[in-house]
N, CA, C and O of each residue as an XYZ file, in Angstrom:
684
protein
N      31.931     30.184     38.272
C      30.943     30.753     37.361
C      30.364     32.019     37.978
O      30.199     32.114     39.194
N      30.048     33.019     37.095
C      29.126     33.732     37.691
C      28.102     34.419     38.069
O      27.376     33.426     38.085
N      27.529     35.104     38.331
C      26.068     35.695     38.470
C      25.257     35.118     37.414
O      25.616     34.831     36.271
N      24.176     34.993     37.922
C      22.612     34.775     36.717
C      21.857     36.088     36.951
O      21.737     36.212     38.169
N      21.269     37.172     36.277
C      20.662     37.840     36.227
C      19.435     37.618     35.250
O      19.657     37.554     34.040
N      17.638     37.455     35.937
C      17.134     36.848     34.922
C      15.727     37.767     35.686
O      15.178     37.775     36.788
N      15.559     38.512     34.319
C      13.966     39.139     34.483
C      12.428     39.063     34.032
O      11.870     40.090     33.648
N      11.682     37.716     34.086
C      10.509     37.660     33.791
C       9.682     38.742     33.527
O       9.099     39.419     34.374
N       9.644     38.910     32.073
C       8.867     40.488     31.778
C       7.579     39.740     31.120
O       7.499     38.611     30.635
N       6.325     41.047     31.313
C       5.578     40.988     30.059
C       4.520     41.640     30.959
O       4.835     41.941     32.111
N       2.904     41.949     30.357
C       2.274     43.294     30.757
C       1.610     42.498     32.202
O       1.927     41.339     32.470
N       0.694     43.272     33.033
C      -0.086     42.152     33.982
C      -0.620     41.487     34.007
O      -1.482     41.547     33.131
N      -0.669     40.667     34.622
C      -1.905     39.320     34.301
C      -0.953     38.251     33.444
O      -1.479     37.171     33.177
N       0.442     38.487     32.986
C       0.908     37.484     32.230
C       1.377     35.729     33.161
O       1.403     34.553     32.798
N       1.654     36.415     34.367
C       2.166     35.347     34.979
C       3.624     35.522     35.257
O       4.304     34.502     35.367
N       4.246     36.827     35.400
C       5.474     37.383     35.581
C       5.915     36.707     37.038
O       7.113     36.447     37.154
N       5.119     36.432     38.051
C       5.588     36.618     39.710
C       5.243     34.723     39.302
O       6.156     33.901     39.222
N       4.476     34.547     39.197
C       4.512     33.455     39.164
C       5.540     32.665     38.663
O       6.109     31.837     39.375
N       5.903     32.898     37.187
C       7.034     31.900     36.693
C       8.496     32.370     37.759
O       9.328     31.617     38.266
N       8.398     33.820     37.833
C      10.167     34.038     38.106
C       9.941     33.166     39.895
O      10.814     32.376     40.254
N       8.954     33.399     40.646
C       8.829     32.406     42.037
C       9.019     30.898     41.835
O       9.574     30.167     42.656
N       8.569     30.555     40.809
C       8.894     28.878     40.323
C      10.529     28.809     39.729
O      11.153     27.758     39.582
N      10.826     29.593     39.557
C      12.383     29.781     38.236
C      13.038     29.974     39.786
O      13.809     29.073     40.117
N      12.899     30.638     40.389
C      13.919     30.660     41.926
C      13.729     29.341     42.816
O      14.616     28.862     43.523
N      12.509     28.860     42.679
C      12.501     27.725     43.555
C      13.283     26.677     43.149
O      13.836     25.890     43.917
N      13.370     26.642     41.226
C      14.321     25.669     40.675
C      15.387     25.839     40.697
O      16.198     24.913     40.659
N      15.712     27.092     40.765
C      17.536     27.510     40.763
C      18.142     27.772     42.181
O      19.307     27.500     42.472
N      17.112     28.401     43.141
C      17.956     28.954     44.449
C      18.045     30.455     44.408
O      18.140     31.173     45.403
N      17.986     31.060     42.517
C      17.966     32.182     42.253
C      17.257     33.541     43.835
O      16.231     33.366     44.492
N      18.071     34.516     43.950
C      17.186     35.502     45.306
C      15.519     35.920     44.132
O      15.504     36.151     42.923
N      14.959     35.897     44.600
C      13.551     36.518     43.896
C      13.197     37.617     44.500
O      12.876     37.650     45.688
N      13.232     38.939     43.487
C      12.480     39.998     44.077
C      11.067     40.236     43.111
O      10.984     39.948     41.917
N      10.255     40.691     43.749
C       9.000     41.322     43.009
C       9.002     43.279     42.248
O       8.744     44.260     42.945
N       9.225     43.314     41.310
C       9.406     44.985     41.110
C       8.708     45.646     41.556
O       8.911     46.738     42.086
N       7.562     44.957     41.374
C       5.905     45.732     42.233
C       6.328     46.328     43.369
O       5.902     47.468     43.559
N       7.052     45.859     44.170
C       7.074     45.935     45.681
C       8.353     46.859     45.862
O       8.934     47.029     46.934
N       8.804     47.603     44.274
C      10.129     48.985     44.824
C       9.248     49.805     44.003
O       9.809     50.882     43.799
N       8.047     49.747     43.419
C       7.332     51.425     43.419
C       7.184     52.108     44.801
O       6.776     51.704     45.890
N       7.615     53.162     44.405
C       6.839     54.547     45.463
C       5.348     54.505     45.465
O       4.675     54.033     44.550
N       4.865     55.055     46.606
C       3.863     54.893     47.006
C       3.031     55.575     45.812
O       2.029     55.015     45.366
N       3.500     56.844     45.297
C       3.192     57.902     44.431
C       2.528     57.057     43.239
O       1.462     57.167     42.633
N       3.631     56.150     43.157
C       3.292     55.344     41.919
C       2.123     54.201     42.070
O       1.209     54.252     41.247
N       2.098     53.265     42.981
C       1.152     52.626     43.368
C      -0.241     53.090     43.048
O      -1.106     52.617     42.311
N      -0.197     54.399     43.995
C      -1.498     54.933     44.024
C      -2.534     55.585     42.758
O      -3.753     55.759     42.748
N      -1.714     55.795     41.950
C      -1.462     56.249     40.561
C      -2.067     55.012     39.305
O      -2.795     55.157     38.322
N      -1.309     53.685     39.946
C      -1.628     52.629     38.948
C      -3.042     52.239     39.207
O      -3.793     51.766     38.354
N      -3.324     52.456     40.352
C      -4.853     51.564     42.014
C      -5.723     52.807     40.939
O      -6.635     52.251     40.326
N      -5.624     54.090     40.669
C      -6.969     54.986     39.864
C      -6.881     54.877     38.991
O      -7.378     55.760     38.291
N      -6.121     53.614     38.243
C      -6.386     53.555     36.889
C      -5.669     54.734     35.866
O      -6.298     55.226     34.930
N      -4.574     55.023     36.121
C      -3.546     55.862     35.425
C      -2.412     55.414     34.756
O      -1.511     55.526     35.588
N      -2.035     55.058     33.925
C      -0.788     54.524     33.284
C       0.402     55.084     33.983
O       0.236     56.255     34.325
N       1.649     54.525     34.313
C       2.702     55.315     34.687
C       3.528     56.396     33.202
O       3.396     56.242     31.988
N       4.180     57.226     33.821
C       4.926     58.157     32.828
C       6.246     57.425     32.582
O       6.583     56.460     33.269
N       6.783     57.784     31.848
C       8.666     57.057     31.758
C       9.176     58.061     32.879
O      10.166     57.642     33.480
N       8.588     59.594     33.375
C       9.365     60.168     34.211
C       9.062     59.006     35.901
O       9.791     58.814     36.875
N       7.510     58.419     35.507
C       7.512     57.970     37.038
C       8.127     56.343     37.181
O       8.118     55.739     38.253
N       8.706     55.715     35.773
C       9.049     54.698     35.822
C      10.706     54.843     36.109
O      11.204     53.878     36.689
N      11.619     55.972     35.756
C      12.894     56.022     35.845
C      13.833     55.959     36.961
O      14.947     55.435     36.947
N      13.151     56.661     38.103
C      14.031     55.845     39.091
C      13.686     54.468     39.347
O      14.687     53.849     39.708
N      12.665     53.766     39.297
C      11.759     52.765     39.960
C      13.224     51.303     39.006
O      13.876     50.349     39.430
N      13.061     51.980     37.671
C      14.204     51.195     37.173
C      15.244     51.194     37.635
O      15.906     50.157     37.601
N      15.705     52.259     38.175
C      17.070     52.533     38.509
C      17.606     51.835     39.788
O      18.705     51.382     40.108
N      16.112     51.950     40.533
C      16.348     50.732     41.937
C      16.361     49.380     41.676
O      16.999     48.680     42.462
N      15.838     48.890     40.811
C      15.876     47.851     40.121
C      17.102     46.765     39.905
O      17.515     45.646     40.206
N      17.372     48.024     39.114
C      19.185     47.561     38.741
C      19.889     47.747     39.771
O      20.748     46.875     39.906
N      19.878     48.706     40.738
C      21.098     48.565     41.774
C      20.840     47.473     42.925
O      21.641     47.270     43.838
N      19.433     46.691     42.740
C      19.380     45.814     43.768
C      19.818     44.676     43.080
O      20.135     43.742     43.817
N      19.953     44.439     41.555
C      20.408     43.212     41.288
C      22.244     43.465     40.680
O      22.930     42.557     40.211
N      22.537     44.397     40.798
C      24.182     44.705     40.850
C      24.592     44.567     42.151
O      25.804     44.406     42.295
N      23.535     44.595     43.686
C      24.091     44.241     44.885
C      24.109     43.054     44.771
O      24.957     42.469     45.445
N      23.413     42.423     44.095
C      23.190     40.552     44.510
C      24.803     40.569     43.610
O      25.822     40.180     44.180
N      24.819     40.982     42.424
C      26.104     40.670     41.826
C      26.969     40.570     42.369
O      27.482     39.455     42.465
N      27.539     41.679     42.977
C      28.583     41.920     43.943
C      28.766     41.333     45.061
O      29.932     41.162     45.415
N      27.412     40.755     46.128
C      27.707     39.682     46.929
C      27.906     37.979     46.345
O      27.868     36.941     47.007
N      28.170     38.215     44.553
C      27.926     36.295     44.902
C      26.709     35.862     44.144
O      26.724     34.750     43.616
N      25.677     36.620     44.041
C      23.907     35.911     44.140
C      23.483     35.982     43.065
O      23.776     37.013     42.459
N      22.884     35.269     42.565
C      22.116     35.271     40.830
C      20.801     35.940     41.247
O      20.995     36.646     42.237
N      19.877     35.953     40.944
C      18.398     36.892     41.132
C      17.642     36.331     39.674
O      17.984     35.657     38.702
N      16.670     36.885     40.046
C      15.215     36.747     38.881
C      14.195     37.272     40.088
O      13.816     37.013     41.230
N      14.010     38.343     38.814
C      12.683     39.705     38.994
C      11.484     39.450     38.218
O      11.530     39.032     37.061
N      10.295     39.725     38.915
C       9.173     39.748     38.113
C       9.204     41.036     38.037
O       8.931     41.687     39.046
N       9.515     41.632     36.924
C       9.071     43.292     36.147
C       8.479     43.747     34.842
O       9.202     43.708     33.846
N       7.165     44.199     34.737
C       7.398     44.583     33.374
C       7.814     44.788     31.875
O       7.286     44.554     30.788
N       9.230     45.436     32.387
C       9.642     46.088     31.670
C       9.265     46.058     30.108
O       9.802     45.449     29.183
N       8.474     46.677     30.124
C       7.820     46.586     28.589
C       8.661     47.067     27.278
O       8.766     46.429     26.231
N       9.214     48.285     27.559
C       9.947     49.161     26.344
C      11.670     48.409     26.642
O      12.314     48.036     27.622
N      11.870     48.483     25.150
C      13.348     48.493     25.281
C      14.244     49.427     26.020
O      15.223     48.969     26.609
N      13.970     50.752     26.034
C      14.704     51.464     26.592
C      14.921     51.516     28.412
O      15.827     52.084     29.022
N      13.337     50.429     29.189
C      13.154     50.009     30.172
C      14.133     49.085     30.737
O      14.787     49.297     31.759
N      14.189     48.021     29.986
C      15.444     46.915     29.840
C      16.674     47.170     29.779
O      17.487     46.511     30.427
N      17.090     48.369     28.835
C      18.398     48.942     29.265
C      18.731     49.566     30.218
O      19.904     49.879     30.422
N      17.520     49.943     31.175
C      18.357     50.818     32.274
C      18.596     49.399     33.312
O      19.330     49.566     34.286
N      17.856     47.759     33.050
C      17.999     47.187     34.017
C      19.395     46.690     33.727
O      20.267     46.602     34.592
N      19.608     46.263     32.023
C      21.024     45.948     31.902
C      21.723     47.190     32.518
O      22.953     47.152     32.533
N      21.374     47.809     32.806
C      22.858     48.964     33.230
C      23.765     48.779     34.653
O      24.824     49.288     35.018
N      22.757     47.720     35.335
C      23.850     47.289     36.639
C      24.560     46.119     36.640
O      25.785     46.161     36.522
N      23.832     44.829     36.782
C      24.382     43.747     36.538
C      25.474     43.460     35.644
O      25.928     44.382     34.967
N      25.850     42.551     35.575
C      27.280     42.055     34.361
C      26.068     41.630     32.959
O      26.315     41.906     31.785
N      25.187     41.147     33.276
C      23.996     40.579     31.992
C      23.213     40.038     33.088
O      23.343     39.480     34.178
N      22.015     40.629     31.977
C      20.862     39.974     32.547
C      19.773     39.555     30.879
O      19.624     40.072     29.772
N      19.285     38.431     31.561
C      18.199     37.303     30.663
C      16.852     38.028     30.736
O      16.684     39.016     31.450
N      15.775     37.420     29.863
C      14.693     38.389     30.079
C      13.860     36.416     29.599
O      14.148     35.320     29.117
N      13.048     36.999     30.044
C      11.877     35.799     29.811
C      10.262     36.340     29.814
O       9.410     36.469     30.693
N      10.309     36.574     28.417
C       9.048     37.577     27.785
C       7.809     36.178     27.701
O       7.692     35.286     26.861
N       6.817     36.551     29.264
C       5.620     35.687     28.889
C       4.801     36.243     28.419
O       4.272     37.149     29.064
N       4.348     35.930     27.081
C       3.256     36.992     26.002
C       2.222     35.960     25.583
O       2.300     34.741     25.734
N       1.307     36.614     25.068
C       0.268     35.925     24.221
C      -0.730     36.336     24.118
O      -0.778     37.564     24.188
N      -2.016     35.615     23.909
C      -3.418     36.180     23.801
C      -3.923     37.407     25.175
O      -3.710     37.182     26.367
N      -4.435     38.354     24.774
C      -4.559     39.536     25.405
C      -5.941     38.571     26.050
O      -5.514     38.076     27.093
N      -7.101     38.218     25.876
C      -7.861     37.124     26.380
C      -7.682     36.505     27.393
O      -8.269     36.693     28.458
N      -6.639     35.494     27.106
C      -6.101     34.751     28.048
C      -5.823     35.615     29.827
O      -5.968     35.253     30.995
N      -5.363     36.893     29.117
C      -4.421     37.581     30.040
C      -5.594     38.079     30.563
O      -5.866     37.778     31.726
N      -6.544     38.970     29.763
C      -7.973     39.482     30.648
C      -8.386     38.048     31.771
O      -8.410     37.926     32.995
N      -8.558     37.493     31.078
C      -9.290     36.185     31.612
C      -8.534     36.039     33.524
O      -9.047     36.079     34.643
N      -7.151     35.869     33.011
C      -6.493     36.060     34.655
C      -6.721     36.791     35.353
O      -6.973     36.602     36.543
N      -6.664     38.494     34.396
C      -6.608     39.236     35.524
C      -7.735     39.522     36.482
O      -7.770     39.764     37.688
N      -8.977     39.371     35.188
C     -10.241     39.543     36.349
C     -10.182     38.498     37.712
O     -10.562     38.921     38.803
N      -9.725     37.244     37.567
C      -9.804     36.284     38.268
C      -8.708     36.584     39.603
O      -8.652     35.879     40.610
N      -7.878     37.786     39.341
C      -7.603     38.191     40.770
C      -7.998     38.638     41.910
O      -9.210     38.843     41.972
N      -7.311     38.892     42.966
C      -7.743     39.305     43.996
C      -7.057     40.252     44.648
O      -5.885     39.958     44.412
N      -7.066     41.412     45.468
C      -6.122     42.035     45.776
C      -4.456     42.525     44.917
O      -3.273     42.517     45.258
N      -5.018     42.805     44.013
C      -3.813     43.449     42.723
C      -4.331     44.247     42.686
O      -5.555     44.271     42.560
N      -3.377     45.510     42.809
C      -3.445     47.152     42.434
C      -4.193     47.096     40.272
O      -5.042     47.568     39.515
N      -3.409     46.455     40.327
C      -3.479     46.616     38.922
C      -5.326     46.400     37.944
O      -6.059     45.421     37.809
N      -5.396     47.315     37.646
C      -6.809     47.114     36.995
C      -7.058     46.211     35.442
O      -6.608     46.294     34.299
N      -7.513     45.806     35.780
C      -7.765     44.971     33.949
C      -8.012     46.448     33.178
O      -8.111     46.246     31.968
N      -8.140     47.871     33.520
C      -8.638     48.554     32.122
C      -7.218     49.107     31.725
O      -6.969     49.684     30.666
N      -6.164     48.795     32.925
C      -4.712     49.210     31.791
C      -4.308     48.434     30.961
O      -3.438     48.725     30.140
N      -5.027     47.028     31.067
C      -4.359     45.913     30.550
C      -3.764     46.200     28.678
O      -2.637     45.941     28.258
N      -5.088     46.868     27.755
C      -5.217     47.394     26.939
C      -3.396     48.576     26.341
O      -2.586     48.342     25.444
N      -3.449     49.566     27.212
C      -2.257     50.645     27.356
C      -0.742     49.802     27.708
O       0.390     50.217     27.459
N      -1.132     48.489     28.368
C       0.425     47.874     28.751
C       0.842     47.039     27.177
O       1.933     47.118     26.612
N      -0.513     46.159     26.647
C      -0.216     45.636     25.091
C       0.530     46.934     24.212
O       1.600     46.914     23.603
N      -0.173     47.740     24.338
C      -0.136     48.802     23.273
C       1.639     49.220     23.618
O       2.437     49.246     22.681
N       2.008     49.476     24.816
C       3.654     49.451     25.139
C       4.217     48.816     25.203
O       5.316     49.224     25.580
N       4.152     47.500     24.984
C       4.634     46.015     24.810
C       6.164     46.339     23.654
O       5.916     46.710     22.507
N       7.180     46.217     23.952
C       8.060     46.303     22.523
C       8.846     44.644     23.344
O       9.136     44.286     24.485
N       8.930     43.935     21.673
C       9.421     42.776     21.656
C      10.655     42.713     21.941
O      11.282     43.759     21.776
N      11.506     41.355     22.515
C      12.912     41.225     22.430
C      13.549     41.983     20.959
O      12.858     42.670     20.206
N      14.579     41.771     20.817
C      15.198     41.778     20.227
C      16.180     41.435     19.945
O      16.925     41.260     20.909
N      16.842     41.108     18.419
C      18.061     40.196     18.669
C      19.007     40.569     19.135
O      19.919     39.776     18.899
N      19.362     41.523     19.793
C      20.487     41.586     20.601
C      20.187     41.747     22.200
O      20.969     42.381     22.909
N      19.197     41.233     22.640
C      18.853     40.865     23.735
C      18.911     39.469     23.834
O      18.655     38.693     22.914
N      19.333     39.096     25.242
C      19.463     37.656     25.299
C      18.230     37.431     25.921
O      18.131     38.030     26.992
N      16.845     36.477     25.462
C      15.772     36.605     26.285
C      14.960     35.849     25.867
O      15.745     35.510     24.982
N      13.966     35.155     25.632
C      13.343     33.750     25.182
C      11.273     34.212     25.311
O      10.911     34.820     26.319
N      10.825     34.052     24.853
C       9.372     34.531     24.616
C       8.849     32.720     25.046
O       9.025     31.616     24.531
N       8.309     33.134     25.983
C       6.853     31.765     26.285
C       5.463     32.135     25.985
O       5.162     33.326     26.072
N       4.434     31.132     25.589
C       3.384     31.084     25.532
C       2.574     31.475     26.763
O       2.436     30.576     27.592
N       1.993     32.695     27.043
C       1.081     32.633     27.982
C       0.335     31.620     28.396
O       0.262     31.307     29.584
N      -0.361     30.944     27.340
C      -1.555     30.034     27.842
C      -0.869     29.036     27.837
O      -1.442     28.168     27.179
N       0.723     28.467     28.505
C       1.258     27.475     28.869
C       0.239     27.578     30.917
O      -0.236     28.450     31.644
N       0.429     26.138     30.930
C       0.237     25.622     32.682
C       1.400     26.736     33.028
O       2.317     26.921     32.227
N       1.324     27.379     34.111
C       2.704     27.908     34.909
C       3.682     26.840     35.182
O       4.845     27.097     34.871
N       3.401     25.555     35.766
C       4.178     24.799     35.585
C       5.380     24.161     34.583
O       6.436     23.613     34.900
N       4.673     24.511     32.928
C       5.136     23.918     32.146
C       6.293     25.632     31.944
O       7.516     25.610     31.801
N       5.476     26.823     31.995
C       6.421     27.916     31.631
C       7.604     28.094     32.492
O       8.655     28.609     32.112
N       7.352     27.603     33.765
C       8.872     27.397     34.267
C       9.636     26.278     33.785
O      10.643     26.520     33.118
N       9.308     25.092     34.022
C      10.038     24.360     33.189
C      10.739     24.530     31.959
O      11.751     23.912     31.629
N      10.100     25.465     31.254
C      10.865     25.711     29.794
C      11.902     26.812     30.418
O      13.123     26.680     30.334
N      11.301     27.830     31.005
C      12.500     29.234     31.454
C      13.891     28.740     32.190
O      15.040     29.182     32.175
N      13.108     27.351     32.997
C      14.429     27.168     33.501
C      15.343     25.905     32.522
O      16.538     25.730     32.762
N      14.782     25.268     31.670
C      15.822     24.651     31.063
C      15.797     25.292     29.708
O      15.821     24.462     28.800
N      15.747     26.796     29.251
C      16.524     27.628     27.988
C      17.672     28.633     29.093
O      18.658     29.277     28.738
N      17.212     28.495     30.226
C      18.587     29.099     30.920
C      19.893     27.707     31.375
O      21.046     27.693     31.806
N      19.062     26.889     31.046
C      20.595     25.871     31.229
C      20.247     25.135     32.362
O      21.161     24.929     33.160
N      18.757     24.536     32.711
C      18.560     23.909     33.730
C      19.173     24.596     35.316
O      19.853     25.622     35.318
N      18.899     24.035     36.288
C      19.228     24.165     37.758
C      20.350     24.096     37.853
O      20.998     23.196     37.318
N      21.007     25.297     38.759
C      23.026     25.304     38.904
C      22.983     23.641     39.564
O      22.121     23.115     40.268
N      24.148     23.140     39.078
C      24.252     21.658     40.123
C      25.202     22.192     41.069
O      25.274     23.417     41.173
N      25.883     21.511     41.719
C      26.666     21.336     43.193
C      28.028     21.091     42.803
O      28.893     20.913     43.660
């Protein structure tokens, strides 16, 4: 069989790092965080409360995809916590891998305030939260990709992500 390519999207505060860290612990899947291949440029940018541009999101995608076309090529399935809000975002990640899954955690913008204030040490400000809804574009049917309830337990949203991907590889 081969590769799993699977990207937990949706704006901050949804619970992106969380489910895809539970979805790897159930599968074995490699887990990367996207957060953690911005440029500094960009970081610093999101920390004053600035929306990114599509010019400052385009390579950031582009590393994206070539780190989960390396897992391809060695063997390795993956699941990313990213964003990727716009469709045209998602296509540059399909552009490495053989396919990749998307697992859109959405829901009450509330809910999502409600988390984010309750963080700690996240670049990310609750006042983009507003500008990331507003860029939000839905699956679509020719995306392979499954929408969860935000205000699921994290527990229960992995459980569902990982059995609409076909449960845990067996042995």
């Amino acid at each position: 069989m081969g590769t799993r390519h699977v990207v937990v999207m949706g704006v901050s505060g949804s619970g992106k790092t969380t489910v895809a860290t539970g979805i790897a612990a159930a599968t074995g899947f490699a887990f990367a965080e996207a957060d953690e291949f911005h440029p500094a440029a960009n970081v610093a940018k999101m920390a004053a409360g600035q929306p990114l541009t599509d010019e400052d999101r385009w390579p950031w995608l582009a590393e994206l995809a070539r780190w989960m076309t390396e897992r391809a090529e060695a063997g390795e399935s993956t699941v990313m916590a990213c964003s990727a809000l716009r469709r045209s975002y998602r296509d540059v990640l399909r552009s490495g891998p053989p396919s990749v899954d998307f697992v859109l955690v959405d829901g009450s913008a509330e809910v999502i305030r409600e988390r984010m204030a309750a963080r700690e040490g996240h670049y990310m400000p609750v006042s983009l939260l507003d500008s990331q809804i507003a860029t939000l574009e839905p699956l679509q049917a020719d995306e392979s990709g499954v929408v969860l309830d935000v205000a699921l337990t994290p527990g229960e949203l992995v459980r569902q992500a990982v059995a609409w991907l076909g449960g845990p590889p067996t042995a």
